[in-house]
ZAMARGU-4260 file (C-alpha; in steps of 0.2 Angstrom, whole numbers, plus 5000, padded with zeros to 4 digits):
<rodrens>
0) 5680/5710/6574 | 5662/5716/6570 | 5655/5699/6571 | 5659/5699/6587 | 5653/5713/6592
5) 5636/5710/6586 | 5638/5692/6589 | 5625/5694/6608 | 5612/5702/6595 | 5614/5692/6582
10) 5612/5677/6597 | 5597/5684/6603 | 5591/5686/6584 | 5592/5670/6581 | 5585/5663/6598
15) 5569/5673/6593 | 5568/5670/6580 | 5566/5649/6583 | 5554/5653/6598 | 5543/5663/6584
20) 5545/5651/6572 | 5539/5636/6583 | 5526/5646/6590 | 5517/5652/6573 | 5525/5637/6565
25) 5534/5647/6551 | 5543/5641/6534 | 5560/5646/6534 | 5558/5655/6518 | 5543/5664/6524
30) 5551/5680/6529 | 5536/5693/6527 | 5526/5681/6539 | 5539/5679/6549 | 5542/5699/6551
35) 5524/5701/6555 | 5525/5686/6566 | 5539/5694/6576 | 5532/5712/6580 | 5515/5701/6585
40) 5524/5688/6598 | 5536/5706/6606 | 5519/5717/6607 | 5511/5702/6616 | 5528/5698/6628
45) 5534/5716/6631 | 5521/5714/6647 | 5529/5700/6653 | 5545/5704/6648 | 5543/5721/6659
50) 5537/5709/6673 | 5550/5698/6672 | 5563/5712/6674 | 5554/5719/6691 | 5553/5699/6698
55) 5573/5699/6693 | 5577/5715/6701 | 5565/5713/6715 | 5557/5728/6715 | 5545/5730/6729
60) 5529/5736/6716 | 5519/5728/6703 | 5519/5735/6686 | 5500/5737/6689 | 5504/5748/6704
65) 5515/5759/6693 | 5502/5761/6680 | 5489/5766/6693 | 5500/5777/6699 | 5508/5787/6684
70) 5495/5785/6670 | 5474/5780/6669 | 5468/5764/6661 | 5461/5777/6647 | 5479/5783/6642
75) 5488/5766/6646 | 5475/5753/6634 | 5479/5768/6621 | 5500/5768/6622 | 5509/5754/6610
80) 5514/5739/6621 | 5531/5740/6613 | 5532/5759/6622 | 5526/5752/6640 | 5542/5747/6646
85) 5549/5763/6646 | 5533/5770/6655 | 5534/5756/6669 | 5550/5759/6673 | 5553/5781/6677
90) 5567/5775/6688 | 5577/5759/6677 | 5582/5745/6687 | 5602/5744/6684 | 5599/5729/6669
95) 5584/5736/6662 | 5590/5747/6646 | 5606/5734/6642 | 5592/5722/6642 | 5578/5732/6632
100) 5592/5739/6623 | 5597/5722/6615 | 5579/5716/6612 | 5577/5733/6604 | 5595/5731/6592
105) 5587/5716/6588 | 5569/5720/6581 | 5580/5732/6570 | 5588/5720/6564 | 5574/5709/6558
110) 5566/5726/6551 | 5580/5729/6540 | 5582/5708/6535 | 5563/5707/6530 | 5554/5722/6534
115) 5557/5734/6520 | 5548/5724/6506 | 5531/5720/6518 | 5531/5739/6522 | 5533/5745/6505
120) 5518/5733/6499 | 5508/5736/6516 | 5511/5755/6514 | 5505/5758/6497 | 5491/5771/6495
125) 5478/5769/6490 | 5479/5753/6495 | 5476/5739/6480 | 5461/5729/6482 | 5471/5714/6477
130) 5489/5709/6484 | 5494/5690/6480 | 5512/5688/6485 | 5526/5676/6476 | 5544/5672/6479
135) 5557/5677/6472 | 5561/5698/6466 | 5562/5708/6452 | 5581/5714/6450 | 5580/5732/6444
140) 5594/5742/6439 | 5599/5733/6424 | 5591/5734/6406 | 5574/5728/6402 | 5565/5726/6385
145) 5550/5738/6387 | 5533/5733/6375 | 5521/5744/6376 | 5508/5748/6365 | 5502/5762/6374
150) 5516/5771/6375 | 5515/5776/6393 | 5527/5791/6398 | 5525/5787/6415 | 5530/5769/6414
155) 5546/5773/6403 | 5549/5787/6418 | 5548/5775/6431 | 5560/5764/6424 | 5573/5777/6419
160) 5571/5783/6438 | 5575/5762/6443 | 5591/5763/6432 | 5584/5753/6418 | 5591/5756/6401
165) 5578/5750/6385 | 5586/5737/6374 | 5579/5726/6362 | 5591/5711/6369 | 5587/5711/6388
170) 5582/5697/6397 | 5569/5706/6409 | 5554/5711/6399 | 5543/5725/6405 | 5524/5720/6394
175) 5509/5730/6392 | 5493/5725/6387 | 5476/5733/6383 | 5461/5721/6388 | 5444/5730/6388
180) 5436/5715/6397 | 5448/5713/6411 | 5437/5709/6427 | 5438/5724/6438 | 5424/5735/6444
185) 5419/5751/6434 | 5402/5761/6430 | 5402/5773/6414 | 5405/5792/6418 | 5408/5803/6402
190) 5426/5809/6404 | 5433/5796/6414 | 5438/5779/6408 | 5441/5764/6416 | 5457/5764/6428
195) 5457/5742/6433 | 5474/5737/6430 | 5483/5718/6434 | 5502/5722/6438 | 5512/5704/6437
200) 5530/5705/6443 | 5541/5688/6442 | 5561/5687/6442 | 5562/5690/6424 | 5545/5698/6418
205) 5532/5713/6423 | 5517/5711/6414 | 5501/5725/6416 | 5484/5722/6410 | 5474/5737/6409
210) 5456/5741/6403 | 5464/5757/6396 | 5478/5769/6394 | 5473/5777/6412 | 5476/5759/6420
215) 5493/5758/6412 | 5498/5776/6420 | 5490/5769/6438 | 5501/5753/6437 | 5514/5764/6435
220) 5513/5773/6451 | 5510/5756/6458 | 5527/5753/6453 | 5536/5771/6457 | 5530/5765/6475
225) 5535/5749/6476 | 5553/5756/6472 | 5554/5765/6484 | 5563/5764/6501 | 5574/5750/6497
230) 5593/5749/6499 | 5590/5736/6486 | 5587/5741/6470 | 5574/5726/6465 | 5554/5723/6467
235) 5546/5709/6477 | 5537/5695/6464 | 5517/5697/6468 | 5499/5701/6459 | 5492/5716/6461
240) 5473/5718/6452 | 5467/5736/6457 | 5452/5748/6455 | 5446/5763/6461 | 5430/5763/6471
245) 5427/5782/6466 | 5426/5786/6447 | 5432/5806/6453 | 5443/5808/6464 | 5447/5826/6466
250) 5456/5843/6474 | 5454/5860/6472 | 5464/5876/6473 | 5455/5894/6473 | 5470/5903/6463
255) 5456/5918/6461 | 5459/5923/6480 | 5477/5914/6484 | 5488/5914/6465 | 5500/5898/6464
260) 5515/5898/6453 | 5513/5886/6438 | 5529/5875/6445 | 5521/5873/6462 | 5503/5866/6453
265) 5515/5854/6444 | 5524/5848/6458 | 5506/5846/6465 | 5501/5836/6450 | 5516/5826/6454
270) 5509/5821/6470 | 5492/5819/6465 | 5495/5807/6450 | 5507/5797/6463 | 5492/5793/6473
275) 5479/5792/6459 | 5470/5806/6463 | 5464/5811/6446 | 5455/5828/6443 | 5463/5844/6449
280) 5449/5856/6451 | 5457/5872/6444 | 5444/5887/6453 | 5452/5901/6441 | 5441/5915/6445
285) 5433/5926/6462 | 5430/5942/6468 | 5449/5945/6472 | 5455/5942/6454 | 5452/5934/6439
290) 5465/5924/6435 | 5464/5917/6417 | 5470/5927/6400 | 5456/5929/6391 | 5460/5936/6373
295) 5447/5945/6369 | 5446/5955/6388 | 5463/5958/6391 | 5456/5968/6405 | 5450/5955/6416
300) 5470/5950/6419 | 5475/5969/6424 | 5483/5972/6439 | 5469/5986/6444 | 5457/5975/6443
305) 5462/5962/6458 | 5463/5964/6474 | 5477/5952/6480 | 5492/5946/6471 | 5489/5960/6459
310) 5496/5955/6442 | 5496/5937/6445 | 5487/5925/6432 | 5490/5913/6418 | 5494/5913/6402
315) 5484/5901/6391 | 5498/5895/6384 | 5504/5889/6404 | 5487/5886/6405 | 5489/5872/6390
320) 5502/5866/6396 | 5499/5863/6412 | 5482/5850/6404 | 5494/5841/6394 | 5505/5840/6410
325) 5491/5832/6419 | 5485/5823/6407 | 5500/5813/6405 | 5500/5809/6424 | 5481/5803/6423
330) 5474/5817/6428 | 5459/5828/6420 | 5460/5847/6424 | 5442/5854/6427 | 5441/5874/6426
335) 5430/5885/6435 | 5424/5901/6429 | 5412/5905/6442 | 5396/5916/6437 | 5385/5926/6442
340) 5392/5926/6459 | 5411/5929/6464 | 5410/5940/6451 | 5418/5957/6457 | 5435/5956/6448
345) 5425/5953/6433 | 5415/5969/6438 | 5431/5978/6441 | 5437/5975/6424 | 5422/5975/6414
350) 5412/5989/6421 | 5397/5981/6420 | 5387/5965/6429 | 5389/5947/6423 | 5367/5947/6425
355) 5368/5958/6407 | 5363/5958/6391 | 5385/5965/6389 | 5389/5951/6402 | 5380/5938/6394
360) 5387/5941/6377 | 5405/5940/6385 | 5403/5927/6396 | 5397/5916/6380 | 5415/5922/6371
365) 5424/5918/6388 | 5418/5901/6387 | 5421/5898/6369 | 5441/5901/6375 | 5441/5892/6390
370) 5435/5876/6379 | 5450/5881/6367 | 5460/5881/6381 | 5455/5867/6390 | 5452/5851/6373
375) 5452/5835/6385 | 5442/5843/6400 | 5426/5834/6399 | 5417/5847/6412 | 5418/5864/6413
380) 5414/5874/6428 | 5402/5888/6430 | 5400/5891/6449 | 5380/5895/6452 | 5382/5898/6469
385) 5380/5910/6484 | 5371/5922/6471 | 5353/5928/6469 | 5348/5925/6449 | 5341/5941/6441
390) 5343/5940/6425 | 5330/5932/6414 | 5337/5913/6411 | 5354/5915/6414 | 5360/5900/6420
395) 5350/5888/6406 | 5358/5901/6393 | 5377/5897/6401 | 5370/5877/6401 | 5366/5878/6382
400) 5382/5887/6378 | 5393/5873/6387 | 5385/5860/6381 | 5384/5870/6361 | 5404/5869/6366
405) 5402/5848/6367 | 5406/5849/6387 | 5397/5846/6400 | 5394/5857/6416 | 5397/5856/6433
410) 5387/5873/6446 | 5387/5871/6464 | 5370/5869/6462 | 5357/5875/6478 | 5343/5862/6482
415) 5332/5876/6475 | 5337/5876/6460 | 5339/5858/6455 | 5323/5855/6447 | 5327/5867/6436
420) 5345/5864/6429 | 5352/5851/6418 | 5370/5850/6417
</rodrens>
């Protein structure tokens, strides 16, 4: 009974699919091509089929004339030629819609035959800088022997999330492999190691080649991705080799003025480390509040010190926590304690001015925790901005101090002063 009802789409399925195939000369196991192939050959007919349907209903104007009439040649070389048909026609002829209807049904039905696995390789972001597709898929869902060295939490996730179980007799092996010379492009930062990864995937195998842990974490989101979207539980066979163009790729949040719940930053992590992002810039301090416990001040976290979200800060145990979070996920947390300027909370709390022989002393004590806080962060930040310097040396005293800490520093640093500082 429901073959046939659908038997006129499945017809005209089929008939467009031999006049596509003739036309671009497709192999019958080529379905990706054969998808793109199809969406190419209705973008360039819908015209004519439009046409067509005027010449057979004998409508006294032209298409042209309707398009004069109703929209300019601005707007109209702008519209997608699969919408057209439905702006040529503001009053249908009596077949139009069974017609477009069917051809409509139809396109659907070649997007859910072949389109799902194209768009989910064609949709990833960033976008790889190598794709080499094979036949054949990947069957997820079932168990899988993991061997990794690395010992990825991401890619153990990413499995467990694709319902596959670790067992030491599985047929599909997932591998992981270190390779230090693996040909992608890189330059040396401090801080930030090489992210080039090879993800393989044949019907019984996955196998990721990464210059380090970090590319292991990348091919991971690679596959998260991949997964996604499918009423299939199973990955398409191909050769992905991928590389950031960017060593730091980053986002910033100003807690000091607008506080963010610790959950909500990990969600955001979440979504960061999906799309390889990789440094969450975490602006922790401003003239509405200060936002980071400091241990020695407990001060600069009171509530009568901040003027919005008053009481609102972090704990340096969330604050810890929240680094080993991202770290996991490939992304390195860079905090900002910003000095001299931006400074009023501090001000409020302290009772006297960061350009101080007092504000010097705690600044350097503020530092010390913010390393202890922060192990993996290869940069801190100090701000330097928007703030006339007073104070004999102050900014080449916070430069030593950070670098005596084995860190590097990162100021928003004013074309005047560049000569000057070394961070």
């Amino acid at each position: 009974m429901c073959e046939a009802v659908i038997s006129p789409e499945k017809k005209y399925s089929q008939l467009l699919l031999k006049q596509v195939s003739s036309q671009y000369e497709l192999q019958s196991d080529d379905l990706s091509t054969r998808f793109m192939a199809v969406l190419d050959y209705l973008s360039g007919m819908t015209d004519v089929f439009a046409l067509d349907l005027y010449r057979k209903n004998q409508r006294p104007a032209a298409p042209d004339g309707l398009i004069r009439r109703h929209f300019s040649a601005f707007f109209w070389a702008r519209l997608p030629t699969v919408a057209r048909p439905f702006l040529l026609f503001p009053y249908p002829p009596p077949n139009f819609m069974p017609q477009l209807r069917l051809r409509l049904l139809s396109l659907l039905c070649l997007c859910c035959i072949v389109g799902s696995s194209w768009g989910k390789i064609a949709h990833l972001l960033p976008r790889p800088h190598a794709v080499v597709r094979a036949k054949g898929h990947f069957s997820l869902a079932r168990p899988v022997l993991l061997d990794d060295p690395t010992h990825c939490a991401q890619l153990a996730a990413v499995f467990a999330a694709m319902r596959c179980p670790f067992s030491e007799k599985a047929q599909a092996a997932v591998r992981v492999r270190l390779d230090s010379t693996l040909d992608t492009f890189d330059y040396p930062l401090e801080g930030f190691p090489s992210e080039g990864y090879r993800l393989r995937i044949s019907p019984q195998s996955i196998d990721i080649t990464a210059a380090t842990p970090v590319g292991v974490i990348r091919a991971a989101q690679t596959l998260r991705q991949l997964a996604q979207g499918s009423a299939t539980p199973r990955l398409e066979c191909l050769t992905i080799t991928d590389f950031p163009a960017f060593k730091v790729r980053g986002f910033m949040h100003d807690v000091g003025r607008s506080f963010i719940p610790i959950d909500d930053l990990r969600r955001q992590i979440d979504l960061l480390s999906r799309f390889k992002v990789n440094v969450f810039h975490w602006h922790l301090t401003e003239n509405q509040a200060w936002r980071l416990e400091i241990k020695a001040f407990p001060q600069l976290t009171s509530a009568t010190s901040m003027t919005r979200f008053a009481g609102r800060y972090y704990t340096q145990a969330e604050a810890r926590a929240l680094e080993a979070y991202a770290r996991e996920r490939g992304v390195t947390i860079i905090p900002e304690i910003d000095m001299p300027g931006h400074s009023e909370a501090f001000v409020r709390a302290m009772g006297f001015d960061m350009q101080s022989a007092q504000g010097v002393a705690a600044l350097h004590t503020i530092l010390e925790e913010v390393a202890t806080i922060f192990p993996h962060a290869p940069y801190l930040h100090i701000g330097a901005d928007e703030k006339r310097i007073t104070y004999p040396d102050f900014l080449p005293q916070m430069i030593a101090k950070v670098h005596a800490l084995g860190r590097k520093v990162v100021v928003w640093n004013p074309r005047s002063r560049r000569r000057s500082l070394h961070p």
